[in-house]
TORPALUM-638601 format. One record per residue (C-alpha): x, y, z. Coordinates in pm, whole numbers, plus 50000, padded with zeros to 5 digits. Example, Ala and Ser with C-alpha at 12.3 -4.5 7.8 and 13.67 -1.06 7.14 Angstrom:
2
512304955050780
513674989450714
***
This chain:
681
486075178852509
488905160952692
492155186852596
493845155552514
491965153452231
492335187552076
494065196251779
497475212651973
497125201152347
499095171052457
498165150552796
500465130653022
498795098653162
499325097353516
502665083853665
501435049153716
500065038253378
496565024453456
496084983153324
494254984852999
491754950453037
491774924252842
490494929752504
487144907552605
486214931652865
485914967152647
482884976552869
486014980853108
488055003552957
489365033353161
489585051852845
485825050352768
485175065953119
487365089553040
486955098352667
483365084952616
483405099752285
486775099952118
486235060052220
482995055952040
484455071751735
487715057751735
487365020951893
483735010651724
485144995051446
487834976651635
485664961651947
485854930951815
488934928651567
491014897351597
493774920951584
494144920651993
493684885751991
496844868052164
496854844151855
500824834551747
501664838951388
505174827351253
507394853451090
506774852050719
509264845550461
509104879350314
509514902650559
508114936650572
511044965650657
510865002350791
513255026050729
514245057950901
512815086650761
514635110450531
517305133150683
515075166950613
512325153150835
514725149151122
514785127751432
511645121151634
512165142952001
512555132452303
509335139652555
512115170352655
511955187252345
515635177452290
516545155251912
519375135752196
517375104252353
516585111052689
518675095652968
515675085053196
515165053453292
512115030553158
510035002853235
508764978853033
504704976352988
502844943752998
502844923952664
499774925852479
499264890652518
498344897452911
496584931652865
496064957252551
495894995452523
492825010952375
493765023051999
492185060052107
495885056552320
498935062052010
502085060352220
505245082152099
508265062852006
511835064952111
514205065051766
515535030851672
518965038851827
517415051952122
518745031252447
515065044752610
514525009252454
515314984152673
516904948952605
514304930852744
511984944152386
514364919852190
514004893652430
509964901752447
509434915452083
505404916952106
505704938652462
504344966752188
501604982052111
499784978951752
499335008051568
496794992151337
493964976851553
492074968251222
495084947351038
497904926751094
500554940450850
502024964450619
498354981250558
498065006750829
501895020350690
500645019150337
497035031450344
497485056350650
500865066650665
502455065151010
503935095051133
507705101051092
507795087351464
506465056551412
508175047051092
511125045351360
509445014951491
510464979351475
508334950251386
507604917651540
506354888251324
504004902651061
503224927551307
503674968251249
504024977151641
504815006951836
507255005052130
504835013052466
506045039952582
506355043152969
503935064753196
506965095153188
506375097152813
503695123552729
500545106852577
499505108852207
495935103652091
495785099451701
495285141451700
498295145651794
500225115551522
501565133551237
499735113550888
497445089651094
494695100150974
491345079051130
488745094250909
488425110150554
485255128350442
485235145050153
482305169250035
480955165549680
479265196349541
476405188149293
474615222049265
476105246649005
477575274949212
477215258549568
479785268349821
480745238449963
482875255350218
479825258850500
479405217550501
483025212450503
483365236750800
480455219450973
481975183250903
485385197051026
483875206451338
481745175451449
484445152351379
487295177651512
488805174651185
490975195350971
490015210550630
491745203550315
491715222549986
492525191749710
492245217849411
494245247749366
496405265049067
499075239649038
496375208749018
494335229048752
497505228448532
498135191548573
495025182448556
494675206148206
497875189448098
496345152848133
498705144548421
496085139648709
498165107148795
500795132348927
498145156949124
496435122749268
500285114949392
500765144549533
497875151149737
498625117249903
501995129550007
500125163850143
497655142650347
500705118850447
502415153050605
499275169550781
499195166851138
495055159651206
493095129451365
490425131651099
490345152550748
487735174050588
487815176850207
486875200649965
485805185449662
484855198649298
481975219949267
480325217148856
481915243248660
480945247948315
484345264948277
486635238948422
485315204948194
488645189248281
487535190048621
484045172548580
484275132448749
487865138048976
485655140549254
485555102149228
489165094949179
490105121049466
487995099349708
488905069449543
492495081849553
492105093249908
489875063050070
487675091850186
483765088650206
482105108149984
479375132950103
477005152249905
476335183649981
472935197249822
470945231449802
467425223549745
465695252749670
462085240949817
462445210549590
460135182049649
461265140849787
460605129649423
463215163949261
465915158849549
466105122649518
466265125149110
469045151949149
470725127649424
470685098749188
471965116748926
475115125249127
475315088049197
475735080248904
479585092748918
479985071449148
478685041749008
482085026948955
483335029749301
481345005849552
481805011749915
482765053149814
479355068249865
477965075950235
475305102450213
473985138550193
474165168750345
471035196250192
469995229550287
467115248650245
464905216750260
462355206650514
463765173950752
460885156050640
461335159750237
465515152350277
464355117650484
462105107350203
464445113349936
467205097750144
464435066150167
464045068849773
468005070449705
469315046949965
471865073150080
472235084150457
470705118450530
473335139650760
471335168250812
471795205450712
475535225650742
473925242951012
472365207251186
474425176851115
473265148151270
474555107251264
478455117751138
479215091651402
479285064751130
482015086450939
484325087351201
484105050851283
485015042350858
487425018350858
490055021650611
488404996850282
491854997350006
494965007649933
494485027649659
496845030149345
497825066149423
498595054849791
500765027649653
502525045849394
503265072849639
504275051049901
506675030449681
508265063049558
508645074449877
509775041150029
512245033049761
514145069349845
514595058750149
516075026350067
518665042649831
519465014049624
522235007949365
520174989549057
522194978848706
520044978548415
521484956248176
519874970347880
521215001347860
521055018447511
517015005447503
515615038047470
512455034947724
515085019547992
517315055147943
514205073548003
513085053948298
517455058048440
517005089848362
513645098148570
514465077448809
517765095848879
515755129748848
513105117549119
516015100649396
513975066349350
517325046149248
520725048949135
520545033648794
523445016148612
523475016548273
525494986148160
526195000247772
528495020647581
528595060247658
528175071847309
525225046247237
522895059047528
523965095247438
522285090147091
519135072047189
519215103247492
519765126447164
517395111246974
514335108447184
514885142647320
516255125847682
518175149347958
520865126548061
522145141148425
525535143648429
525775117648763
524015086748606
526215061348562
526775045948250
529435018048223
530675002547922
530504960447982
533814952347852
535424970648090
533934948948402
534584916548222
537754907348327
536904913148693
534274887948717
535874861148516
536924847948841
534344850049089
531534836948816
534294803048813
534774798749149
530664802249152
530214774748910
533264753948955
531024724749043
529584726448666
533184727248524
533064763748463
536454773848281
537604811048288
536984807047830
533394804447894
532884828548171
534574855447949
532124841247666
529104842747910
529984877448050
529424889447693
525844890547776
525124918548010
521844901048197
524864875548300
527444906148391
524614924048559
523724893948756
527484886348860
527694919248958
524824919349219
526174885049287
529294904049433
527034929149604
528294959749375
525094968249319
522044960049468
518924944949251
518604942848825
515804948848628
516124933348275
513184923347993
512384948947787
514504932447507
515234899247713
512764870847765
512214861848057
513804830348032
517174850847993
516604872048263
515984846248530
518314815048424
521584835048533
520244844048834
519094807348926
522494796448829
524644825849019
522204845049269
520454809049389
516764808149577
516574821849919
516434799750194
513334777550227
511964789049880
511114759949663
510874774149361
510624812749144
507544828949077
506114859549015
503254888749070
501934918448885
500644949149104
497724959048874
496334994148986
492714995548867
490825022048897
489585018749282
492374993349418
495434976649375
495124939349317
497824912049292
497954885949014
500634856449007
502074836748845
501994849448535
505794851748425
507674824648508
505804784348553
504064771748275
501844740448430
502774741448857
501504713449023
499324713149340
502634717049571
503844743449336
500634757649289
500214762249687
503694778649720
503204805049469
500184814949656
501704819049998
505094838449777
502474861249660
500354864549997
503804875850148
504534893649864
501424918149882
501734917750264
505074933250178
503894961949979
501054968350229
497674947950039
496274929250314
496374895350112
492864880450058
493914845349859
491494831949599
492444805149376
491014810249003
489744782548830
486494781448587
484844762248885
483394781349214
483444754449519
482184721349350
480144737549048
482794723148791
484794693748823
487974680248584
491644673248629
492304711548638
489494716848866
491604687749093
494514708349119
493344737849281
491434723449544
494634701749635
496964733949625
494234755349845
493954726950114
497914726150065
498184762850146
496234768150398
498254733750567
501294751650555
499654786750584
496564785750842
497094820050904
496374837450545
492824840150432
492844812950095
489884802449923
489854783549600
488754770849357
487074805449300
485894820448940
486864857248860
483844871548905
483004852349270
486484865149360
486204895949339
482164913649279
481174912049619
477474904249526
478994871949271
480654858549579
477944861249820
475854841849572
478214817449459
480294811949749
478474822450088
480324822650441
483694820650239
486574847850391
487334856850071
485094855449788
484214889849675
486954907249844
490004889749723
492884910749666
495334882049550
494304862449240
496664830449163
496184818448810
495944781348729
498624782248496
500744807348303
498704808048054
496204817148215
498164842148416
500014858748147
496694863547910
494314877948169
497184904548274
497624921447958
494084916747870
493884935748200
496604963448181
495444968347790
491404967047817
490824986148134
494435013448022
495665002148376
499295005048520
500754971348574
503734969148817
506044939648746
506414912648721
508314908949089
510044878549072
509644855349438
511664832849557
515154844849497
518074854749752
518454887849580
516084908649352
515764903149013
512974917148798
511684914048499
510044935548208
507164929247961
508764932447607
505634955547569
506424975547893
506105009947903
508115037048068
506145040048328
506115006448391
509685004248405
510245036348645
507835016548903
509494980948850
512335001148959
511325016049223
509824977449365
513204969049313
514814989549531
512254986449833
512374946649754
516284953849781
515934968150126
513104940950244
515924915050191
518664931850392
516724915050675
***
């Protein structure tokens, strides 16, 4: 094995960086000469990925940010060793568009304020290389976590890209990136007793991969508390922090003992993205035993399509473990002590972002964007428990707009630790100060300083006129407001952003396997075509933002031409009007439900379209359609809804469900704080 590509060794390419070919030519590539098998694992899946393709894309509207990384992580160092940038002189690489480097080549990065980055990268923006070869936004950060270096990178278009480092900057295959992880494999136990550890070792070592232990004695007391949510979240921020190309897990062997643990094998990969591997002792069983025992096991997995990769058995004879593999429809890998065909593994793309990875990643992201957000309803009892954990967890500074004694007795009476340092401020002392600015706002509507004073009474309006003065950064009102209370102030003192046409809104429902994105279902009760077409490109952006690579379908109860009516009309005017304005998002309508999103449905009822059976962005007809399917969603199915984010504003506000829970409130939050930090530009 090349040393570059073991798990502590580091390689410097050679002083004049070779010319990686054009991205037609892969039969070219020095790197395959070089590295003939860390490029068939790592660059299969990418061969032919549009991602290299020299194809322009405007900027969207909603643009993704990256902030630095949190002060205990420190500074990415120089190729000296030193945390000062290093004083050496650089040259710029070619631009992609004229040449591209292999993605088995991960280039370090200079920090953001580094002058090793020259001013010709501002004038030439796409002179980078991509750190996702597979996608063309915010899903490599999300899903795989770029290292602590690369989240120092800046972004061009709806591009993630690395700066390319110069040849005098020491080389970095994904080993040696710090949370870019290229493959996941986790080993699923399903005979009583088995030691999994002898297939996870094997695994580890044909894929040069690290081993990870998902359970130990602080997830057995979560998970015996009912609070896997929290273990799931935390083993994404482990994996996020190892330092391996390609990850070995442990999974849950059947203990009689441990119930609580029976079925988290599922979640963990689900949670993960890993592919799940089951590892088998036969004991001389026949085809017809293994295969029974085999499809038993898949039945855990029944729920997660796209999760479930093969087998692993010992003590059976090649020939028995091929016909049960025939009989089960699951890949045979060989024995611990003889794998065979784990090339497939390490060439897995990455298939969702799943809800753990989001909600870790918008925790995460949302203490780094260290936001000031005023919660106008301040004495509503679930909105001090959210202030409260929020405060606890860093993911906001909350402002309680209410009086001090009123939130200490809800805090009293729903047994609520109020920290000392969350700021509570009573509304009629912030009155006076923003009689004037809300006037000189709406002087053209006659606005006398009588009716601001009258108008500031209601603390959605102060809260708004405060973020309207930048003193604090985003609001998050509705669990007593309507909606239509929570938005009107901020159309009348916070105005749309530039180019936006109109407000609408998404939900981030986390099923069980991914996170999906519904709009509108908030805010417009019967769009038209045009309006219809912009809330689909708002929410496109919108997922983009928060790292779902946006699929588009437009729901109707027609698939293609198979219904017809005025409704029916509609859609297929907004999706041609979308993809007009849009040609670079993936939109498909009119779709049904089911076409848009069961992969079989929309092979059957829509063949060749880009989207049916994999959208990941469902825009509703109208709000009534919107609003019902959401909470028959988050109710039915017990899933977390995240919303609704409001699009289309020049500043964030958000609104609650009158039905929303905690939870739901924490994580509406936390969106508005990283939506906060988006719009800083």
């Amino acid at each position: 094995m090349p040393p570059c590509l073991s798990a502590k060794a580091s390689c410097s390419p050679p002083r004049s960086t070779p010319t990686a070919p054009p991205i037609a030519d892969w039969a070219a590539c020095p790197f395959k000469a070089a590295h003939p098998q860390a490029h068939a694992a790592h660059c299969s899946s990418v061969r032919n990925s549009s991602a290299f393709t020299p194809i322009p894309h405007p900027p969207p509207p909603f643009t993704p940010w990256f902030s630095k990384p949190r002060p205990k992580r420190g500074i990415p160092k120089s190729a000296s060793g030193s945390d000062k940038p290093s004083s050496r002189s650089t040259s710029l690489p070619p631009p992609p568009c004229q040449t591209a480097f292999p993605p088995s080549s991960i280039w370090t990065v200079p920090p953001c304020s580094s002058p090793e980055i020259p001013s010709e990268r501002r004038q030439h923006p796409q002179a980078c290389g991509y750190l996702s070869c597979w996608k063309q936004n915010l899903f490599a950060i999300f899903n795989l976590r770029a290292s602590s270096q690369t989240r120092h990178a800046r972004h061009a278009g709806s591009r993630f890209c690395l700066y390319a480092a110069p040849s005098n900057h020491i080389c970095r295959t994904p080993q040696h990136t710090k949370g870019y992880i290229m493959a996941k494999v986790l080993i699923v136990p399903v005979s009583a007793g088995l030691d999994a550890s002898a297939a996870a070792q094997a695994f580890a070592k044909a894929l040069d991969a690290q081993i990870f232990q998902a359970v130990d004695a602080t997830a057995e007391t979560l998970l015996a508390q009912g609070k896997s949510d929290d273990w799931f979240d935390a083993l994404v921020g482990k994996v996020a922090a190892l330092d391996a190309a390609n990850l070995v897990i442990e999974g849950i062997a059947p203990d009689a003992d441990k119930i609580y643990l029976a079925g988290k094998n599922v979640e963990l990969a689900l949670s993960l993205d890993a592919a799940a591997v089951f590892a088998v002792r036969s004991d001389n069983a026949d085809a017809d035993e293994l295969a029974n025992r085999l499809n038993l096991a898949k039945q855990f997995f029944a729920a997660a399509p796209g999760v479930l990769e093969g087998f692993v058995v010992d003590g059976a004879a090649a020939s028995v473990a091929e016909a049960a593999a025939e009989k089960t429809g699951l890949t045979f890998f060989g024995s611990s002590d003889a794998l065979k065909d784990v090339s497939v593994l390490a060439g897995r793309e990455a298939k969702r972002l799943s809800p753990a990875q989001f909600r870790y990643n918008l925790i995460d992201f949302s203490r780094q964007a260290d936001k000031r957000i005023v919660l106008p309803e301040g004495a509503e009892p679930r909105t001090v428990q959210a202030a409260a954990i929020c405060h606890e967890k860093g993911i906001a500074r909350c402002v309680l707009l209410a009086k001090r004694e009123e939130v200490e007795a809800v805090a009293k009476e729903r047994g609520i630790s109020l920290p000392d340092s969350l700021e509570i401020i009573d509304p009629a002392s912030l009155v006076e100060q923003y009689v004037e600015p809300m006037c000189e706002l709406r002087k053209s509507k006659g606005l006398t300083p009588e009716d601001a004073r009258k108008q500031l009474q209601d603390t959605v309006v102060l809260g708004t006129m405060m973020m309207a003065q930048n003193d604090v950064d985003g609001l998050v009102s509705g669990a007593v407001h309507t909606t239509a209370n929570t938005i009107r102030p901020a159309l009348q003192l916070i105005k749309t952003a530039p180019g936006a046409s109109l407000v609408s809104s998404v939900f981030f429902m986390l099923l069980p396997n991914q996170v999906l994105v519904f709009g509108d279902c908030a805010v417009n009760p019967n769009p038209t075509a045009q309006q219809l077409a912009d809330i689909a490109i708002q929410s496109a952006d919108s997922a983009k933002a928060f790292g779902i690579d946006p699929k588009v379908a437009m729901i109707s109860y027609s698939t293609v031409n198979s219904g017809s009516g005025p409704d029916v009309d509609t859609v297929i005017e907004a999706t041609k009007l979308a993809r007009e304005k849009r040609p670079d998002l993936a939109i498909d309508g009119p779709l049904q439900y089911d076409a848009a999103t069961v992969p079989g449905v929309g092979k059957s009822k829509a063949p060749g379209s880009p989207v049916a059976g994999q959208a990941t962005v469902l825009v509703f007809p109208d709000l009534n359609t919107g609003n019902c399917t959401y909470k028959a969603v988050q109710r039915s199915a017990n899933v977390l809804s995240v919303g609704p984010l409001l699009q289309g504003l020049r500043k964030p506000v958000n609104d609650l469900s009158r039905g929303a829970l905690v939870e739901d409130i924490v994580f509406t939050i936390a969106l508005t704080a990283v939506q906060a930090k988006q719009m800083e530009g």
